[in-house]
OpenMM code with the backbone's topology and positions (N, CA, C; nanometers):
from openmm import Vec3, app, unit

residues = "UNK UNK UNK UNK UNK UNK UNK UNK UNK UNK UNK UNK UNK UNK UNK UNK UNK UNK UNK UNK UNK UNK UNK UNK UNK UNK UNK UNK UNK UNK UNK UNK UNK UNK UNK UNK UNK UNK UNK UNK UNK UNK UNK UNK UNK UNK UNK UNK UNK UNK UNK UNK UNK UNK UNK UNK UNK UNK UNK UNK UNK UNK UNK UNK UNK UNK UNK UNK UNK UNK UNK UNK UNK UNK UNK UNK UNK UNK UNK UNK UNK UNK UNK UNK".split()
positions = [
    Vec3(-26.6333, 0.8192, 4.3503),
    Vec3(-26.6280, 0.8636, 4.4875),
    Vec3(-26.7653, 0.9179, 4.5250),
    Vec3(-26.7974, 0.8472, 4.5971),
    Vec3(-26.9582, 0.8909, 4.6270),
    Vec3(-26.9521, 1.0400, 4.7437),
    Vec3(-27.0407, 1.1259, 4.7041),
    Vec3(-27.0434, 1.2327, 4.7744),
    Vec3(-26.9948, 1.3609, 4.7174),
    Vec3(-26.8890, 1.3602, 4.6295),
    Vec3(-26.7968, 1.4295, 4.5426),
    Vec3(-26.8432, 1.4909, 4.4550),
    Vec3(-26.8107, 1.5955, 4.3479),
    Vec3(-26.8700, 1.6087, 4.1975),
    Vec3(-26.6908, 1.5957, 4.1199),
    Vec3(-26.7329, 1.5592, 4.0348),
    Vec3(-26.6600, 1.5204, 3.8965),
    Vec3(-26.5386, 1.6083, 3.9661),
    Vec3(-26.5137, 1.7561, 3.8895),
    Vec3(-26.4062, 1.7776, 3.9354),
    Vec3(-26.3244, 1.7588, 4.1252),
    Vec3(-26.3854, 1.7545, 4.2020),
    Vec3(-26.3275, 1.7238, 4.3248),
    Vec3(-26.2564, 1.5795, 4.2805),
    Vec3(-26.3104, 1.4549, 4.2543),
    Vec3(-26.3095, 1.3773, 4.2500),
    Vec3(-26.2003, 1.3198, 4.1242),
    Vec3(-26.1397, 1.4104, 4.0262),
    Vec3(-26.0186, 1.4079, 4.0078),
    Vec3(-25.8815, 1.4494, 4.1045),
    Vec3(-25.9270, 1.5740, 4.1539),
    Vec3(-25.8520, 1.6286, 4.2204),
    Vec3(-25.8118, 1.5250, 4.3986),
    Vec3(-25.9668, 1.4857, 4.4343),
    Vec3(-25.9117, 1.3601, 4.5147),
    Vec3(-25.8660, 1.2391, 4.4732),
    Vec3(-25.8624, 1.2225, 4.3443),
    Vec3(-25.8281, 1.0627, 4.3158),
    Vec3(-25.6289, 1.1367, 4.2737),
    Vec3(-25.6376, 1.2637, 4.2277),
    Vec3(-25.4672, 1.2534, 4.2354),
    Vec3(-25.4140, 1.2945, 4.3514),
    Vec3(-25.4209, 1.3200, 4.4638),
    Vec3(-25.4069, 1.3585, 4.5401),
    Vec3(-25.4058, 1.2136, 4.6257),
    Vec3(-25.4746, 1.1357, 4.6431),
    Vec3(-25.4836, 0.9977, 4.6730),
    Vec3(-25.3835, 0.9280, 4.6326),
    Vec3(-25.3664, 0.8968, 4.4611),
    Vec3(-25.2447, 0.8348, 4.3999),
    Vec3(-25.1310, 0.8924, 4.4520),
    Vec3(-25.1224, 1.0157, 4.4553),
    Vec3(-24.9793, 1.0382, 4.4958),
    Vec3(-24.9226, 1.0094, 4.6151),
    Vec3(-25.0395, 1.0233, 4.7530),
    Vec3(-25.0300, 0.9786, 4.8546),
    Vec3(-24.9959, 0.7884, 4.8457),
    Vec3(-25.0776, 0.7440, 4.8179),
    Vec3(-25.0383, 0.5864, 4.8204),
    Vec3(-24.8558, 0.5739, 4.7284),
    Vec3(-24.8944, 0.6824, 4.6488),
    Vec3(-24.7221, 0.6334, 4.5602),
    Vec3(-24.6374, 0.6216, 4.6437),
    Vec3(-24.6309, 0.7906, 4.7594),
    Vec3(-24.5210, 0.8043, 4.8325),
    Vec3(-24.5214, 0.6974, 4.9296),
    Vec3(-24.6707, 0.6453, 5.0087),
    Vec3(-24.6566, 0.4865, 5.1207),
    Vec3(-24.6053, 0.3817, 5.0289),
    Vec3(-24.6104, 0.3394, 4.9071),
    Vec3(-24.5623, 0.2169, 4.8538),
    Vec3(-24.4341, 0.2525, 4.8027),
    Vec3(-24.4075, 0.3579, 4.7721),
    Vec3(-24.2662, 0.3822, 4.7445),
    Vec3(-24.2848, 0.3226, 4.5882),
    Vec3(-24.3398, 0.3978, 4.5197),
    Vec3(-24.3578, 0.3539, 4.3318),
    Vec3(-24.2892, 0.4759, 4.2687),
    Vec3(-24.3304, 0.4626, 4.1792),
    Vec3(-24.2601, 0.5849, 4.0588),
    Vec3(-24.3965, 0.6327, 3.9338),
    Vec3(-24.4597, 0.7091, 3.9497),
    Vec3(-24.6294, 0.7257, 3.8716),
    Vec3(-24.5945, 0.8611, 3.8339),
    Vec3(-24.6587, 0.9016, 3.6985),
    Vec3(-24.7052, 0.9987, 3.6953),
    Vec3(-24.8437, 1.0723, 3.7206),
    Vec3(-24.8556, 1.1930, 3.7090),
    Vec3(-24.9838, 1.2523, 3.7385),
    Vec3(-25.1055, 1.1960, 3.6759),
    Vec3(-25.0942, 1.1313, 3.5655),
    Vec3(-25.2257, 1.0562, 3.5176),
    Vec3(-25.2295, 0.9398, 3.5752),
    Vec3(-25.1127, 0.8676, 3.6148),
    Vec3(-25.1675, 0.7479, 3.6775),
    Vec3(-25.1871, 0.7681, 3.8391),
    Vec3(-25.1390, 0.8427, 3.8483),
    Vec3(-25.2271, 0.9358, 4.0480),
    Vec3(-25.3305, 0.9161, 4.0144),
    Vec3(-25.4003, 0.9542, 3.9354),
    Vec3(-25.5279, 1.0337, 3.8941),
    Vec3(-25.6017, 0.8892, 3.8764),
    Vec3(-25.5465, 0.8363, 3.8042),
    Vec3(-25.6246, 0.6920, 3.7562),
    Vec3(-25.6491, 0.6117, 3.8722),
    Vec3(-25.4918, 0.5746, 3.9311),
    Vec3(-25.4899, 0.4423, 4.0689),
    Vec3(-25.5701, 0.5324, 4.1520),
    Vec3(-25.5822, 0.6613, 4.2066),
    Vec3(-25.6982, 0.6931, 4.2839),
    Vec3(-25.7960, 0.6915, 4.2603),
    Vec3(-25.8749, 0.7152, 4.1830),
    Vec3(-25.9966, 0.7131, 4.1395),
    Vec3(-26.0572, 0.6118, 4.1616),
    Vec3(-25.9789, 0.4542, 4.0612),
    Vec3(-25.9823, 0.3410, 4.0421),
    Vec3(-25.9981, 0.2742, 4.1567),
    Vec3(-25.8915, 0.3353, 4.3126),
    Vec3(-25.8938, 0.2597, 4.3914),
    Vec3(-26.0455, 0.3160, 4.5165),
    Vec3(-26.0151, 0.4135, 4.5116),
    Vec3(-26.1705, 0.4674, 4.5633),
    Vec3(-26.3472, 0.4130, 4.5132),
    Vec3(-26.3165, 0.3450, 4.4196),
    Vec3(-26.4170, 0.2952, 4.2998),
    Vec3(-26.4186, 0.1070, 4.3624),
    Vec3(-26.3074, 0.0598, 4.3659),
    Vec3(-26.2606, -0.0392, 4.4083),
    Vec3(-26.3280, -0.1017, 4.5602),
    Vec3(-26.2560, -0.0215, 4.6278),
    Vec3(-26.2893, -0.0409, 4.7860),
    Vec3(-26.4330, 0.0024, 4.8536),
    Vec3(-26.4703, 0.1305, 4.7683),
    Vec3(-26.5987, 0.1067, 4.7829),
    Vec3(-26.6852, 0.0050, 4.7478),
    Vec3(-26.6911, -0.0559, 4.6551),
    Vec3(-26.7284, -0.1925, 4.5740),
    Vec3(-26.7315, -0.2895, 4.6870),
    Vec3(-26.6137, -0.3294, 4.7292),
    Vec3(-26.5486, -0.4009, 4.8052),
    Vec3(-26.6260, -0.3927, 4.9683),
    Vec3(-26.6652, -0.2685, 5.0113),
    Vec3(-26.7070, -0.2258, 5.1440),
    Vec3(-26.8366, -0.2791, 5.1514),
    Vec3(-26.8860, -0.2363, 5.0554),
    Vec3(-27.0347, -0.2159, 4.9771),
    Vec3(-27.0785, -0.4133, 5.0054),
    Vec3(-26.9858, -0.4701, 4.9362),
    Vec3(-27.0104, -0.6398, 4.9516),
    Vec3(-27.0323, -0.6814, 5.0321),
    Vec3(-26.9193, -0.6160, 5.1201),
    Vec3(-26.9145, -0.6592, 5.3169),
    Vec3(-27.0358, -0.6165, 5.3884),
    Vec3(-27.1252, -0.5639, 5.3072),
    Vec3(-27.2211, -0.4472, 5.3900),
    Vec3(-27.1838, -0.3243, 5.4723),
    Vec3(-27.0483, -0.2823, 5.4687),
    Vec3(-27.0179, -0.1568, 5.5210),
    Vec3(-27.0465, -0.0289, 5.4321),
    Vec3(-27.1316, 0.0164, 5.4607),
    Vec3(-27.1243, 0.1977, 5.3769),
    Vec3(-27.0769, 0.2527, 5.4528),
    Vec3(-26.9634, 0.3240, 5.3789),
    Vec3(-26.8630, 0.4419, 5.4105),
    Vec3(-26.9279, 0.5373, 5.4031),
    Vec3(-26.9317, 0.6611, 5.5210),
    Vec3(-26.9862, 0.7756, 5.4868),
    Vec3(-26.9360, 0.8521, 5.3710),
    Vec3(-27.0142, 0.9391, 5.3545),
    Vec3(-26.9852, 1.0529, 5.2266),
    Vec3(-26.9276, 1.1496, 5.2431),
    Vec3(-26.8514, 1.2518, 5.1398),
    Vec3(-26.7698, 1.3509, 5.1920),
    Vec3(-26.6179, 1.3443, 5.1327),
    Vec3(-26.5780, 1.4711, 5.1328),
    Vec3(-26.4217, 1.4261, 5.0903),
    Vec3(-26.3226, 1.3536, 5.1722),
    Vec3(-26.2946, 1.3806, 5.2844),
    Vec3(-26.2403, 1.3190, 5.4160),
    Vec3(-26.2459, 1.1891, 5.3826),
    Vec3(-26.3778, 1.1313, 5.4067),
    Vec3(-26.3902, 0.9661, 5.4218),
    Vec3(-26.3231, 0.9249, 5.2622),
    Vec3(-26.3829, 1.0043, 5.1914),
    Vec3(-26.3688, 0.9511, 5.0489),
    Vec3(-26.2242, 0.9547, 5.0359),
    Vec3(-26.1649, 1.0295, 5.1087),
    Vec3(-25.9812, 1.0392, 5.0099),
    Vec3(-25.9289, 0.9281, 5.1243),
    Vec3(-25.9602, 0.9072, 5.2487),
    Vec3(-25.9018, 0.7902, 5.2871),
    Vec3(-25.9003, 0.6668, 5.2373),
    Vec3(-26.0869, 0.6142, 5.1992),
    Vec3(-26.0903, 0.5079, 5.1100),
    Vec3(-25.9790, 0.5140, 5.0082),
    Vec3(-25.9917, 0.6520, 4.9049),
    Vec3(-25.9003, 0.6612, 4.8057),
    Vec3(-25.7564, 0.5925, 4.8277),
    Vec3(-25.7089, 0.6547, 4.9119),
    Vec3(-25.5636, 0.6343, 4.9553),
    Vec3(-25.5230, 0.4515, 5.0029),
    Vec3(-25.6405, 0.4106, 5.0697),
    Vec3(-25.6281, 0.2658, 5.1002),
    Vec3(-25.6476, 0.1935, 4.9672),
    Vec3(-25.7238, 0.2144, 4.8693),
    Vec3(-25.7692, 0.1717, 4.7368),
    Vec3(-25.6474, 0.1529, 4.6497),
    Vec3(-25.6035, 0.2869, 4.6837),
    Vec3(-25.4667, 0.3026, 4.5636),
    Vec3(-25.3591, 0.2204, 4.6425),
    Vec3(-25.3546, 0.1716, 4.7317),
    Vec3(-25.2479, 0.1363, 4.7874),
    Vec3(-25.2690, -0.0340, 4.7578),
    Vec3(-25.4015, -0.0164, 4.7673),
    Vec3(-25.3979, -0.1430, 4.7558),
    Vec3(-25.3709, -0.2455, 4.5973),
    Vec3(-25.4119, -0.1240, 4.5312),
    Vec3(-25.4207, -0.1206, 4.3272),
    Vec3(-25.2942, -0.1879, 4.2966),
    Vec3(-25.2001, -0.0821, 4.3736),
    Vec3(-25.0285, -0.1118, 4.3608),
    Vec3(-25.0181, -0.2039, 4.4684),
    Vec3(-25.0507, -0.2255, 4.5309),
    Vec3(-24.9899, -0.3729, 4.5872),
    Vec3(-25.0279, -0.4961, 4.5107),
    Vec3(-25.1492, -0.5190, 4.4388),
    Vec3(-25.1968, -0.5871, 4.3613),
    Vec3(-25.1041, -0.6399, 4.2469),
    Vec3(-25.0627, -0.4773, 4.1908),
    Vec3(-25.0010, -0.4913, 4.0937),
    Vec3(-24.8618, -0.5040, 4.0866),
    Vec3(-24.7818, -0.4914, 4.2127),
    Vec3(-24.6850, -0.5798, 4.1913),
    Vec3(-24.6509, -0.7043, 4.2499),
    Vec3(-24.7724, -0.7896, 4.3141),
    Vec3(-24.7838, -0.9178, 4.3044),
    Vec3(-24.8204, -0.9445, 4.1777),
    Vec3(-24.8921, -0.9070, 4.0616),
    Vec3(-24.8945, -0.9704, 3.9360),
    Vec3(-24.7439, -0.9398, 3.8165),
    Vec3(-24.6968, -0.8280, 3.8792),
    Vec3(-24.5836, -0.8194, 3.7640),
    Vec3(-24.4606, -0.8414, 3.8120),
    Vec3(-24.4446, -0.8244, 3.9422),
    Vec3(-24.3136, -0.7726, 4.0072),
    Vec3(-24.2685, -0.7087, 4.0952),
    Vec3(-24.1951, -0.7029, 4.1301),
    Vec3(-24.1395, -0.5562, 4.2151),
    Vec3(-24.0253, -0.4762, 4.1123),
    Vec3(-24.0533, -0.4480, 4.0009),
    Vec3(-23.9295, -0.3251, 3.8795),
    Vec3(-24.0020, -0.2307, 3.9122),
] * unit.nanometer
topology = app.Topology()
chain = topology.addChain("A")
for resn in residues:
    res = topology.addResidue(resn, chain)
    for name in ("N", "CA", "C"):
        topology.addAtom(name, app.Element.getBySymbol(name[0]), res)
């Protein structure tokens, strides 16, 4: 999460996961909050970054990316496994 330091940036990546859990309607625990946010904030920035969009910096911008990231992690992932 660009803009962040280390600890914020757990604390926004679970805070993110849990948010996307409750929009996709999944079942996660606190490490995988922690992970699919992070992961998905890491992701979409990547992703923005390709398009040539830079996202501003900051927690705000950053936990929205987060939240779209993670949502998107788990949507990903249950087009590859399923919907269980």
């Amino acid at each position: 999460m660009t803009g962040v330091g280390w600890i914020m940036t757990i604390i926004l990546g679970g805070l993110a996961g849990w948010i996307a859990e409750k929009i996709m309607k999944a079942d996660m625990g606190l490490l995988a909050n922690i992970v699919v946010g992070i992961l998905g904030a890491v992701i979409l920035n990547a992703i923005l970054g390709l398009l040539g969009v830079i996202p501003p910096g900051g927690w705000l911008w950053q936990s929205i990316i987060a939240i779209i990231g993670a949502c998107l992690l788990i949507w990903i992932y249950r087009l590859v496994r399923g919907r269980t």
